[in-house]
N, C-alpha and C positions, 0 to 999 in steps of 0.2 A: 556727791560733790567732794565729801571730804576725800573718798578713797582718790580719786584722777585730783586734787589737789595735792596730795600725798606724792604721788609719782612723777608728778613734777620736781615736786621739790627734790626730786631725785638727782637731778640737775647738781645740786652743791656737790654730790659724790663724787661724781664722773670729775667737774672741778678742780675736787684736791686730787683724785688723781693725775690731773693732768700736770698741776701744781708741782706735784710731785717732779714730776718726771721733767720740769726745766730744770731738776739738777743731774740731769745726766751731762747734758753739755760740758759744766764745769768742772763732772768729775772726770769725763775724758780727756779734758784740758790736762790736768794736772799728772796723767801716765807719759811716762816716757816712752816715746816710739823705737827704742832701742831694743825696751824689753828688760836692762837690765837693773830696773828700779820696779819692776813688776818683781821680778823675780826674787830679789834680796831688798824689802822696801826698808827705807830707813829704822833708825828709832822713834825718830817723830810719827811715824804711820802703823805704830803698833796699834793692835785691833783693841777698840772697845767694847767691851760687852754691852746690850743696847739696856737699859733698868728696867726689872720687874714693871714698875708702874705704865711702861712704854711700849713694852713687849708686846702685846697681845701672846703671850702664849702661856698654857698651863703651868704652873710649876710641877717637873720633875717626881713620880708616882714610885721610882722605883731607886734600889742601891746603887751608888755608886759603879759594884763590880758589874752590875748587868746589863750596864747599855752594851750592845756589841753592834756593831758596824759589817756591811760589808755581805749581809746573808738576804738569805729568802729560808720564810720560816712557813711549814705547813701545819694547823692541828686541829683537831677535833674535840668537840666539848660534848660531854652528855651530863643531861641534868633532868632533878630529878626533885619536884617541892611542894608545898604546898601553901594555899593561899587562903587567907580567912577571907577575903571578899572580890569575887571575881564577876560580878555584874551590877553594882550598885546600888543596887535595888533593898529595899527590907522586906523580910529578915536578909540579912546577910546570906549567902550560900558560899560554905569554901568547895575548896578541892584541889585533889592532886592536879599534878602535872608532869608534862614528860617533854625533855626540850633536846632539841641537839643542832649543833652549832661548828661548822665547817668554816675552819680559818687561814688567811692567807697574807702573810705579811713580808713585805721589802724593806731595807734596809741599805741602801748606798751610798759611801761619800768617799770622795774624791779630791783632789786637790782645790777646788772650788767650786763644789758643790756638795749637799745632803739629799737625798730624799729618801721621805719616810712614807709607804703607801701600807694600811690596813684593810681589809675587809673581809666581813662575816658578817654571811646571810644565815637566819635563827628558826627553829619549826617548832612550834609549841602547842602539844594537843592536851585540853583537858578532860580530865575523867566523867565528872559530874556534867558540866555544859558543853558537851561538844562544838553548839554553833559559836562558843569564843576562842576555837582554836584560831592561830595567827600564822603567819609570815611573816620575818623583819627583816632588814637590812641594814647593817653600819659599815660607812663608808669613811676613814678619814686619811685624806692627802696632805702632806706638806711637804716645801721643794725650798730651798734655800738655795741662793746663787749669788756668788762673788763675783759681780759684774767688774769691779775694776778691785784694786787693794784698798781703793777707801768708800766705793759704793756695793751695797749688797743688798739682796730683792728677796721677797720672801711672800710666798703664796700658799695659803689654807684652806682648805675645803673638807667639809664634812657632811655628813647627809643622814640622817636615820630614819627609819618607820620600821614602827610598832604598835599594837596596842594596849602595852604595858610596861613601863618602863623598868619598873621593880625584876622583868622576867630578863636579867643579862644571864652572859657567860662569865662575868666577874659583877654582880656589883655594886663593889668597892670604887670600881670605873664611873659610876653614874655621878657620886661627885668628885667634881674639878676644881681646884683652887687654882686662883691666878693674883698678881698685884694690878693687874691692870683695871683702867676704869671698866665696871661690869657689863655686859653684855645680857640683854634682855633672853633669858629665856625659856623653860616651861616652868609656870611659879605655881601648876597644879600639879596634883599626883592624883591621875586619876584609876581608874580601875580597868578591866578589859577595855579599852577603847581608840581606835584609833588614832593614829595621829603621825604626822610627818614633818620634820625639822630639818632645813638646809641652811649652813651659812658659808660664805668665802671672805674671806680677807687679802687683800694686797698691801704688802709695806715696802717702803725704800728707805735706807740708812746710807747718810754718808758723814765720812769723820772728814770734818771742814781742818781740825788741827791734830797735834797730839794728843787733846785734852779735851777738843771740843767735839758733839757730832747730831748733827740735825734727820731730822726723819719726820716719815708722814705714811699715814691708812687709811686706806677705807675698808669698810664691812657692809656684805648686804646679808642678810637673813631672813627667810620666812618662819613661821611655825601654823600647821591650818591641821584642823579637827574634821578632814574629809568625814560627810555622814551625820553627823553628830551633834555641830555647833550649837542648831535653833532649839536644841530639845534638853541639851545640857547645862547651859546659861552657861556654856565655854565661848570664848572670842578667837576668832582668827589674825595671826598679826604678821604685820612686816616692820623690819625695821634696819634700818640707812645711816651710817654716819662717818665721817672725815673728822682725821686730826692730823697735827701736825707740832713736834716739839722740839727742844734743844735740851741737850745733857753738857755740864763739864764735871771734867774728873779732879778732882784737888788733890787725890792721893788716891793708891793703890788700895784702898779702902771707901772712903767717901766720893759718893757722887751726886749732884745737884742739878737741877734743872727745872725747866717749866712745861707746860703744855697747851694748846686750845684745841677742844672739842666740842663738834656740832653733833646731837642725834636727832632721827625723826623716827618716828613711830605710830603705826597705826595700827590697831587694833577694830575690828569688826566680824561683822555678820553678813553675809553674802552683801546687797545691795543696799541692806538698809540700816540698822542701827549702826555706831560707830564712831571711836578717840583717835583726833590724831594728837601728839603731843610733840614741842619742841625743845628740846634743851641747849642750852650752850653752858659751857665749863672752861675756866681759867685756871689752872693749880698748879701749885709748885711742888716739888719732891724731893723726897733724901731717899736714896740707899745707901747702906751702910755692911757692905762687907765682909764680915767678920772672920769668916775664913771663906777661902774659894768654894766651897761646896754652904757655906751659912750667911744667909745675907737676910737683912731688915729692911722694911720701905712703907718711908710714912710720905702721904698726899694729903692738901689741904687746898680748897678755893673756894670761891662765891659762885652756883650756875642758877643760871636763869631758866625758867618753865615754862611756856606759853602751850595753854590745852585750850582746843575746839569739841566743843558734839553740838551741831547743828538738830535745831533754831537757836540755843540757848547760847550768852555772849562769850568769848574769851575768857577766859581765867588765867594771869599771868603772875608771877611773885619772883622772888627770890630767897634761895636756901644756900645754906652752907655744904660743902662735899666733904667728905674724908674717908680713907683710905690706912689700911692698916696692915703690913704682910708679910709673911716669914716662911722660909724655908730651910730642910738640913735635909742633905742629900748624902749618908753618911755610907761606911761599908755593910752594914746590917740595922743601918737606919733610917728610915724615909718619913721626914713629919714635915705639913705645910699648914697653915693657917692664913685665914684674908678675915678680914672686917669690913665693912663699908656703909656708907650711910647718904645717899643719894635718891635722887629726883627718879623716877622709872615708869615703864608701861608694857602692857602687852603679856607675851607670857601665858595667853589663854583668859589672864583679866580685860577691862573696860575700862578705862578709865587712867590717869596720871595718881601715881602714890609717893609717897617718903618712907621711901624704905631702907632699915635698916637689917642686914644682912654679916652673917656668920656661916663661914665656911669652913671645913676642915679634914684632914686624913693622915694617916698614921700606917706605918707597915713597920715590924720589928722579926728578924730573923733572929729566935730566941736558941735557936741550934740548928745544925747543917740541914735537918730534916726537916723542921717545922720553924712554921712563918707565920706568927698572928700580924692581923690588919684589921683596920676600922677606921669609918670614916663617918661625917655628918653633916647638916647643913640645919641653920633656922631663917627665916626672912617674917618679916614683919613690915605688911604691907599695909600703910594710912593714907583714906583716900585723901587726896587736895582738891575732888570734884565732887564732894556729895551731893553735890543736886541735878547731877549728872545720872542720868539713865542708867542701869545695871555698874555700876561702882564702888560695889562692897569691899570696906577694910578686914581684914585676918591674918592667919599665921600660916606658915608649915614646917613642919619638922621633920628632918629623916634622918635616919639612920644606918646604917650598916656595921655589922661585925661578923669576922670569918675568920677560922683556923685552917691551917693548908699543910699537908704533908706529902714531902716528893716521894715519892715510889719508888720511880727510879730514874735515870737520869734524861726519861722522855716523858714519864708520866707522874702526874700530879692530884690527888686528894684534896676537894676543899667543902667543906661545913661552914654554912652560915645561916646568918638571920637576918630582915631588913624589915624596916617600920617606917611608915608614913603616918602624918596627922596632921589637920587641917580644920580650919576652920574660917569658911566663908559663906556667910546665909544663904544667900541668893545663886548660889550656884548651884545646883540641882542634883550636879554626875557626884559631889561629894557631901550635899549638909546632909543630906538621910544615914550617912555612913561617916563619916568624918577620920576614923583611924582603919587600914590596912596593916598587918603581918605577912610575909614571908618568908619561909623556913625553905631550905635548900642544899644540898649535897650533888658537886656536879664532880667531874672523871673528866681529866684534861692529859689530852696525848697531846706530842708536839714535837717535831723533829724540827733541824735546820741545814742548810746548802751552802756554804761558801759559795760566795759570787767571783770570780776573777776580774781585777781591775782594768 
């Protein structure tokens, strides 16, 4: 019951999407059928950039000088590591590894449009336990499109499987810092073991003035433990949510604004155990600008919680949100940081928690050759359903650090370490083991193709 009451409720998405998109009318209203206010639009229709908090999208991972535009990029990773715990099980069993990783990435933008398409499928055989060698997949799209000079559309997609997350071609990639409200999603780090994570996003922005400019998203996401779930005390989850908000700018620096967000989320086990959880959120925001590439963004509201697991009744409250986040996108400096401290589900847990969450990553080009980088994350997850079936509170910590040195001007050298640690009773795949190591040296070639426009 809970899961087919879930996907009903799916209905509110479809909804703000639709919501959404009764502002196309008005923004077509507003274009000149001449063409010559599209082409040279006012001062008043100068573009806003949409706030971190509002965004959905990562903050920026790399220097200033290296975004390039306009290419197709091909390259190859080999790697090469070792793992102090690759089946879960006690005593621990490490072992080498050996991975290689075929990459293919686009780059296009145009005068009203970007898209950005990656993808790299991973092979990874180990020494000691051969039946956990893998197969992976990462897939991430994103399309940006300038439907009129004051409405613009933006669609994301992303897809991975793996049975290890620790086992990238960078990573440093594995955490993501963003301002925006958080996005439920793997709150385990488990060991060899499958598992598969898709989400999309669609958004629409339009700047209603000079100053002002309203938008709205939706996200669907799954994350499911094919194989595994019933034996692991892991949960399989989906989760659903629309919003919709207004920014104004008061200055070339400051910008303010509000938002409302609805999420649903359900977590389970094939047909029978199983959380759905509801949230709604109200908050306001500042970004604050500091220079074009250094901006601050603080959020603050009251959301509301309502969790089901059948037989047992409703549990509904109210909690505070907030929201904390920084970025510097510099010429040989890349540092981001988020906070946040909000209502959450799923993720591979059971249950609704209050979690409060630290993200972060750091890249510094300390000379033309060499690139150190690090990056990390903590969550601390408090159940608000203890009497709720499999709903264990804990922690996780991870880590990453790596030095990188270019070769030559197509291949690249990178050393590193990554740590995970954990702590959730009830969970099977990690209380017998609790902390993971990975030590790693992988060999990155990589050319690129000018695209003609």
């Amino acid at each position: 019951m809970i899961r087919w009451s879930y996907l009903s409720s799916g209905a509110l998405v479809r909804v703000s999407f639709c919501l959404v998109l009764l502002v196309c009318p008005l923004a077509w209203s507003q274009v000149d059928t001449t063409g010559s206010d599209a082409a040279n639009p006012s001062a008043d229709d100068a573009h806003m950039r949409v706030p971190p908090p509002v965004s959905g999208q990562p903050y920026p991972a790399t220097f200033a000088d290296e975004t390039e535009s306009n290419h197709i990029t091909y390259g190859l990773t080999l790697g090469s590591g070792y793992s102090t715990n690759v089946t879960g099980g006690t005593p621990a069993i490490g072992s080498m590894n050996y991975s290689i990783w075929p990459t293919i990435g686009l780059n296009r933008i145009t005068s009203r449009s970007q898209l950005v398409l990656n993808y790299s499928p991973g092979f990874t055989f180990y020494q000691r336990v051969s039946s956990r060698n893998q197969a992976s997949q990462n897939l991430a799209f994103n399309f940006q499109y300038q439907l009129t000079p004051r409405l613009a559309a933006t669609l994301q997609e992303s897809f991975t499987k793996t049975s290890n997350i620790l086992d990238q071609s960078n990573p440093l990639n594995e955490t993501t810092v963003s301002g925006s409200a958080p996005v439920p999603g793997p709150a385990i780090v488990t060991p060899i073991m499958n598992q598969i994570s898709n989400a999309t996003t669609a958004q629409l922005n339009y700047q209603v003035s000079a100053n002002g400019m309203i938008g709205g998203s939706g996200t669907y996401s799954t994350l499911r433990y094919p194989g595994s779930s019933n034996s692991s005390g892991l949960f399989n989850s989906q989760f659903a949510s629309g919003s919709f908000f207004y920014s104004h700018r008061l200055s070339e620096r400051y910008t303010i604004g509000g938002t409302y967000q609805y999420q649903n989320i359900l977590s389970y086990q094939g047909a029978g155990l199983g959380t759905r959880t509801e949230t709604q959120s109200v908050f306001g925001f500042l970004t604050i600008y500091l220079k074009p590439t250094l901006s601050v963004s603080l959020s603050e509201g009251p959301q509301h919680y309502s969790t089901t697991q059948d037989p047992l009744p409703t549990s509904a409250a109210w909690q505070p949100m907030t929201m904390v986040s920084a970025n510097w996108q510099g010429e040989r400096t890349a540092m981001s940081f988020s906070y946040s401290r909000a209502v959450s589900g799923g993720g591979g847990l059971n249950g609704t928690f209050h979690s409060n969450s630290v993200s972060w990553s750091a890249r510094w080009q300390t000379s033309r050759n060499w690139t150190v980088g690090a990056s990390g994350a903590y969550t601390n997850n408090q159940s608000l359903t203890p009497l709720f079936l499999s709903s264990p509170s804990g922690h996780t910590i991870t880590g990453a650090a790596s030095l990188q040195r270019t070769l030559t001007d197509h291949t690249t050298l990178q050393f590193g370490y990554s740590y995970a640690h954990q702590t959730y009773s009830n969970i099977a795949a990690i209380s017998n083991i609790p902390s993971t190591s990975w030590v790693f040296v992988n060999l990155n070639f990589r050319t690129e193709r000018p695209l003609h426009r």
